[in-house]
N, C-alpha and C positions, 0 to 999 in steps of 0.2 A: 394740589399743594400750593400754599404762596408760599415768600419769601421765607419769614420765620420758619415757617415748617423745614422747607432746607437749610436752614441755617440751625435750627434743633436738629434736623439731622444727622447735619456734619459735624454738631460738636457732639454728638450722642457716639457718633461713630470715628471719629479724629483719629484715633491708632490704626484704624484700617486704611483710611485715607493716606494719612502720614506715608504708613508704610507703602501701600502702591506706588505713592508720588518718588518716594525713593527708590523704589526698584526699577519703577520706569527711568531715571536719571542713571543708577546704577546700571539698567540692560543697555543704552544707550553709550555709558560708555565703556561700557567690554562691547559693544561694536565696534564702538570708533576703533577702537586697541585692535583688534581682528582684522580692520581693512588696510589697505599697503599704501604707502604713502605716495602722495603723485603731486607731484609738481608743475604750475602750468607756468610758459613766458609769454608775453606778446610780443610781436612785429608787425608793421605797418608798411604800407605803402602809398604812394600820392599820384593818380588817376592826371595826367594833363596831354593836352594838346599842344604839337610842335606847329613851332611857323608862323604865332601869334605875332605881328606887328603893330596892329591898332585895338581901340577898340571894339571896335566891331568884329574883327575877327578872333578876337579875346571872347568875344561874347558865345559865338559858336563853336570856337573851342570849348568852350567849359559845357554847352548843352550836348556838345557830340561825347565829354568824358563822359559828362552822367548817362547819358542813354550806352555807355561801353563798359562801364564798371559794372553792368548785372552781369552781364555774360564773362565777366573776367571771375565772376567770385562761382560759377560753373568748371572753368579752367582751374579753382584750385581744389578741387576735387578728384582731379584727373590723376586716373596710374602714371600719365608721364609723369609729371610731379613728385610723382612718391617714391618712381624709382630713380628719377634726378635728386633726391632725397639720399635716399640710400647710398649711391655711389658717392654724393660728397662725404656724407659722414662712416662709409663702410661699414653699415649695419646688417646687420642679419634677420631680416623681418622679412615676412611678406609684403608688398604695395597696398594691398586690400588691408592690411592690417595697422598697415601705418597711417593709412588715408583715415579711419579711425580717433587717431590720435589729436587731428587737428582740428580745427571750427576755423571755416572762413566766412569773415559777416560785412556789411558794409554800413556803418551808421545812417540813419537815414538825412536825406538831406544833403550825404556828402559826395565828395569822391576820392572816398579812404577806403583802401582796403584793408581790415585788421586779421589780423592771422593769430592764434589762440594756439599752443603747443602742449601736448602733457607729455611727461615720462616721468620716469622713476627717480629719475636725483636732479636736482637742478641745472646742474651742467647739460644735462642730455636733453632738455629741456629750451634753454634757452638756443643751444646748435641747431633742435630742428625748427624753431619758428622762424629762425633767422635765415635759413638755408631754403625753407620752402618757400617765405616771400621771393626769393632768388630765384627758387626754381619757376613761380608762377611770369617773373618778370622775360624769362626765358622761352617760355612757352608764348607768354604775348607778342615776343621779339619775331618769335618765329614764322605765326601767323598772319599780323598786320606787314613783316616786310616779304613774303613770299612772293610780291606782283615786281619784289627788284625795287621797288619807288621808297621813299621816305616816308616810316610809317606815321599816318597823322598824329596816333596819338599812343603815348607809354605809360609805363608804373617807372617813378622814382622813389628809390627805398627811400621811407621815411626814416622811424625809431627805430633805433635797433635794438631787438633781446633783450632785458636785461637778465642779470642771474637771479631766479625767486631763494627770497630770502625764509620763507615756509612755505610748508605743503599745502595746498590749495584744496587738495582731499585728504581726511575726513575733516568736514567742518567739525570742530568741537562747540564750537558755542550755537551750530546751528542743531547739531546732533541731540545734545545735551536740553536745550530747550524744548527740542523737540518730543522727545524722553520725558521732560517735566510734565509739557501738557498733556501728551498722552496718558501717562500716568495718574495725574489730578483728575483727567478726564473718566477714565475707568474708577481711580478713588471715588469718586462722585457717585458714579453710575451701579458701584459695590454698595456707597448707603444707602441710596436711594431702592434700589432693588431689596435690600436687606430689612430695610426698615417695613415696606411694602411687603413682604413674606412675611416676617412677623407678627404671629397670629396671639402673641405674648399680650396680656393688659399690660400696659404701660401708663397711662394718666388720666385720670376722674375725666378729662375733657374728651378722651376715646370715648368712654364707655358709656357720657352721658350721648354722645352723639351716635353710639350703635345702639344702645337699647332705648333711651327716652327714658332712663329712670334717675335720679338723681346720685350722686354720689356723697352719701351722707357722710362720709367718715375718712377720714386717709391718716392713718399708722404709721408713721416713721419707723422705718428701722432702725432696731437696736443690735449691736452685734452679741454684745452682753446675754441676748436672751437667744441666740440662736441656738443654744444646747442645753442651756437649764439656765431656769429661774428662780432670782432668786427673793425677789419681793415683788409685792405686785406695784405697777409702776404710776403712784399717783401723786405728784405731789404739786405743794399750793402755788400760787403766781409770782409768788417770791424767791422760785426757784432751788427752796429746801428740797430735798431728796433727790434719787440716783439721778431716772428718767424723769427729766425736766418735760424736752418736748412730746415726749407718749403720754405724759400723764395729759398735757395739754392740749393734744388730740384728740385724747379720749372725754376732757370736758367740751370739746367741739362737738364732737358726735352728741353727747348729752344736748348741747344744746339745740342743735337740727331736730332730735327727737320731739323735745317740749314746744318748736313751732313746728313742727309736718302737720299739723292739724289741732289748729285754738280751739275750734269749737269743739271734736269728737278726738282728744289726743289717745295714742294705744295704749292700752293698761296692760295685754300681755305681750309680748316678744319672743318669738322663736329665732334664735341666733344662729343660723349654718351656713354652708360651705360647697361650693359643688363637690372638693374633692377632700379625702383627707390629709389635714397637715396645711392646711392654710392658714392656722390660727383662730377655729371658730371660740371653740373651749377658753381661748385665754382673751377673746375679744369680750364675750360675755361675760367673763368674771369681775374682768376689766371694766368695762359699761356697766356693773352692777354695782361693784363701791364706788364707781365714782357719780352714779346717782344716789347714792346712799349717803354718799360725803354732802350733797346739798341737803340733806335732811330728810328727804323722803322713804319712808319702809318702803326697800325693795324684797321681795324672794325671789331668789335664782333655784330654776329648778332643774336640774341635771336628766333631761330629756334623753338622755345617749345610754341606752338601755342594752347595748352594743359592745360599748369602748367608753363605759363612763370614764371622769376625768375632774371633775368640778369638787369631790369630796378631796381629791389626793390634793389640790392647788391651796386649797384651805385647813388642809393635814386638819381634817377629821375624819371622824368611822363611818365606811359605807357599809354596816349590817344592818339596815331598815333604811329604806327611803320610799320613792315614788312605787317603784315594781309592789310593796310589801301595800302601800296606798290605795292601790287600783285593786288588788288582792282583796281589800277587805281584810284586811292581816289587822292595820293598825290603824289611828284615826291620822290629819294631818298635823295635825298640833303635837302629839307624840314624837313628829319625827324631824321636826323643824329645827335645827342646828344655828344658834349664832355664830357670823360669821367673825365678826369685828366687834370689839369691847366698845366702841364710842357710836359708830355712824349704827341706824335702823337694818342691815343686812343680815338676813336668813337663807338658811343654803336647805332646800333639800334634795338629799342625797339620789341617787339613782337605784342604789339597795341592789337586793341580789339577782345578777339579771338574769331573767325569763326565756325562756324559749321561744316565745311569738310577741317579739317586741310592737312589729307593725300593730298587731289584732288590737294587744293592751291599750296602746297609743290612740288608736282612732277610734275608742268607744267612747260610749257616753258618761262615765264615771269619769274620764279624760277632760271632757268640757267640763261637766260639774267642777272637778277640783279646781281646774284654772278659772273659772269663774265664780268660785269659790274665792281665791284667793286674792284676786283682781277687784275682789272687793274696797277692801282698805289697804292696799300694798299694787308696785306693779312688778309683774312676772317678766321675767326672763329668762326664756327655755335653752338653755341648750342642746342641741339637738342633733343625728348625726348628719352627714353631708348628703346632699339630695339625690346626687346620678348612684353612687354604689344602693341605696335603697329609700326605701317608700318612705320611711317612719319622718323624714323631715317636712313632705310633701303632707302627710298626714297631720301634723301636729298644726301644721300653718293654719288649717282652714280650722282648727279647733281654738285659735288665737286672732288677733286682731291684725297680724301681717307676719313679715320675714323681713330680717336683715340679714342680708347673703354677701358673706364674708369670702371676697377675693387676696390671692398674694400675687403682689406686684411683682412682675417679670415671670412669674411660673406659670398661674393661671389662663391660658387661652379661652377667644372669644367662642370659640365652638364650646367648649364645656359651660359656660359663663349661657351663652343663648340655651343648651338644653340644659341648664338646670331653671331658667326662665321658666323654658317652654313645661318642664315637667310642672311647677307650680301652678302654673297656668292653667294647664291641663285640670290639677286639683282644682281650681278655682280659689286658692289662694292668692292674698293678699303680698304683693312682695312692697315695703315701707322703702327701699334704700338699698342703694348696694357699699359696701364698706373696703378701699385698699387696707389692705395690711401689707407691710414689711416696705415702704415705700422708702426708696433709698435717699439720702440725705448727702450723699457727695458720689462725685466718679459719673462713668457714664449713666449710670442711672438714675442720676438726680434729673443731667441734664434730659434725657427722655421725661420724663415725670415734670421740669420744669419746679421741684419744691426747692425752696432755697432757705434753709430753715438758719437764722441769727440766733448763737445760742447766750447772746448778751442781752437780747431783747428781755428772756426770762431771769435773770441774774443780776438785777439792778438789785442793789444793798438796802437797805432797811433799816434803819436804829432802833424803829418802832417793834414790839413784840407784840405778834399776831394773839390776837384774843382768841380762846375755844370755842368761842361759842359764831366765830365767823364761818362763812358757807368755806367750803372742802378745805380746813384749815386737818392737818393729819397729824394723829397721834405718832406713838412708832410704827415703823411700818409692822405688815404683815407680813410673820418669816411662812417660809414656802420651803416645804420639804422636797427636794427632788423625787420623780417617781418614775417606776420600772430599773431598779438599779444602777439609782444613783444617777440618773439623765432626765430632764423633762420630755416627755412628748410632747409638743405642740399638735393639737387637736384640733 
């Protein structure tokens, strides 16, 4: 991962983050709150040799304190001490538990002894650091005069105690910080891992970099259509109608199609899905007026012989279509449906469906028709989703490729590889892979990285668009909801 990648990951995932970083701040301090307050004092003392008159003998006094101050800061360790402690202040501790309480250190370089005290309130605090440099001066009094002689060298209390004015435990600002970066640190290490488990498509630049296929197509989400639709969503670069930027995705995709290949471009198109409910059905409706909006006869042919879908989107009759075609029931031209009153679009129907859709599908009346039709018009099949069964896998190699429609944040790369791998297997053609429902704000734009300006398309106009300009649209096409009253997305 470089940089940006973490930095897309954090803002992908920022409310997880956030909130770690604040819990960790928040455990931090209902610690602090939990530990008991202690208060530390210092007291000092000052290391010299008696009996100094010159310099010289100044000079050996001071190498005889320093080589005596280590073993003095041993002496304040000592149970005498702690229980010479105790009896000034009349405390009720044990010696071992008191000796505890103090730190005796010696700066380097010098010959200070510093004496370190904790207790529980300040006063009790400041009595024993100042009682135990006393008691250490007592103990050294003891030892250096025991030969009866003047002892060469003493402790002169320095500073005395003062009363601390706060607790010295718990740090809160050290607590507290501490808590932050823990917390950011785990925040971190929660997107990072999370994003890494996530086996979700999230952006055309995953997918071209897991599979090597191109990513012909990405579909902004609309929320509008996540239950029913209600026109199909094309309109001109002027920004007329609902879906501005869908309509404008969808003439992207048109245009990838017209260069994937200048010299041999595909005349037929089987549009599907690994799973269902990704949007193939409305991808290829979609992709079909809005090639038709350029001027070119398309027929879309409702390949889903399963769970058709493509008659109810354009509220016509599905009682003859493709199934009644392959039958020999009826000819093609009998069953071909205009779609749209202006642009070249022909629907045929999927008609009544049959018992062995795969069988139908992959014979040779199947090629004929489509290359039949791919004559002077270009086909696009819709067809059902590839891993539940055969019939999309079938139809591909009957056509000049697939366009394998994924939905952003649902579809996973394991279904995404075997529905690959199943075409593949067929020796089908896969053209492109297509996002749908690719989000447009929140964390999942920023995963996706689209940042779609919806004034870009909404610049004003005085001018009125001529009809006879490329995908300039009449009224739109109304869509009858279907299955009572709700759209399936197919």
């Amino acid at each position: 991962m470089e940089l940006r990648d973490y930095l897309r990951v954090l803002r992908a995932h920022w409310a997880g983050v956030l909130a770690l970083f604040v819990l960790g701040v928040a455990a931090a301090g209902a610690w602090s709150l939990l530990q008991p307050r202690v208060y530390t004092a210092d007291a000092s003392g000052y290391v010299a040799a008696q009996g100094a008159t010159d310099l010289g003998t100044s000079m050996v006094g001071d190498q005889l304190a320093q080589s005596k101050v280590k073993s003095y800061l041993d002496i304040g360790t000592w149970r005498s001490v702690a229980e010479y402690a105790i009896a000034q202040l009349h405390l009720d501790v044990k010696p071992e538990d008191l000796v505890k309480q103090v730190n005796v250190t010696n700066p380097t370089n010098t010959v200070i002894i510093q004496v370190s005290a904790t207790a529980s309130t300040p006063e009790a605090a400041r009595d024993l650091a100042g009682v135990w440099i006393r008691g250490i001066i007592q103990q050294v009094e003891q030892i250096e005069g025991a030969s009866g002689k003047t002892p060469p060298v003493t402790i002169i209390p320095g500073d005395s105690a003062r009363l601390p004015t706060s607790p010295s435990s718990p740090n809160w600002k050290l607590n507290l910080a501490l808590g932050a970066l823990a917390g950011l640190l785990i925040g971190v290490g929660y997107a990072v891992v999370r994003d890494r488990m996530d086996r979700r498509i999230r952006s055309a630049e995953q997918v071209e970099k897991a599979t090597g296929l191109a990513a012909v197509g990405s579909l902004p989400l609309e929320a509008a259509l996540s239950t029913h639709l209600e026109v199909l969503p094309v309109a001109d670069a002027r920004g007329r109608g609902k879906f501005v930027a869908l309509g404008e995705a969808f003439r992207g995709l048109r245009t990838n199609l017209q260069y994937m290949s200048v010299d041999n471009p595909p005349e037929a198109i089987v549009v599907t899905s690994p799973l269902p409910g990704d949007g193939k059905s409305f991808t290829a409706a979609n992709l079909a007026l809005t090639i038709a909006a350029s001027g070119r006869r398309v027929v879309l042919v409702d390949g889903d012989l399963r769970r058709p879908m493509i008659a109810s989107l354009f509220n016509l009759p599905n009682d003859a279509g493709l199934s009644d075609v392959l039958a020999g029931r009826v000819v093609v031209a009998d069953v071909l449906q205009p779609a749209n009153p202006v642009y070249p679009l022909e629907v045929l129907a999927a008609g009544p469906v049959p018992p062995n859709p795969s069988e139908i599908l992959g014979s040779e009346r199947m090629r004929q028709l489509i290359a039949e039709l791919s004559e002077d018009a270009l086909v696009i099949i819709d067809s059902p989703p590839v891993l539940p069964v055969t019939d999309a896998a079938v139809l591909s190699t009957r056509s000049d490729g697939a366009l394998l429609v994924v939905s952003t944040g649902k579809t996973t790369y394991d279904q995404l590889d075997a529905s690959l791998e199943l075409l593949d297997k067929a020796r089908a053609k896969t053209l492109g892979i297509v996002l749908n429902r690719v989000p447009t704000s929140g964390a999942g734009a920023v995963h996706y990285g689209y940042h779609y300006r919806g004034d870009y398309y909404t610049s004003h106009h005085s001018k009125v668009p001529d009809q006879h300009e490329e995908d300039v649209v009449p009224e739109p096409v109304r869509i009858e909801p279907a299955e009572g009253g709700r759209f399936v997305d197919a």
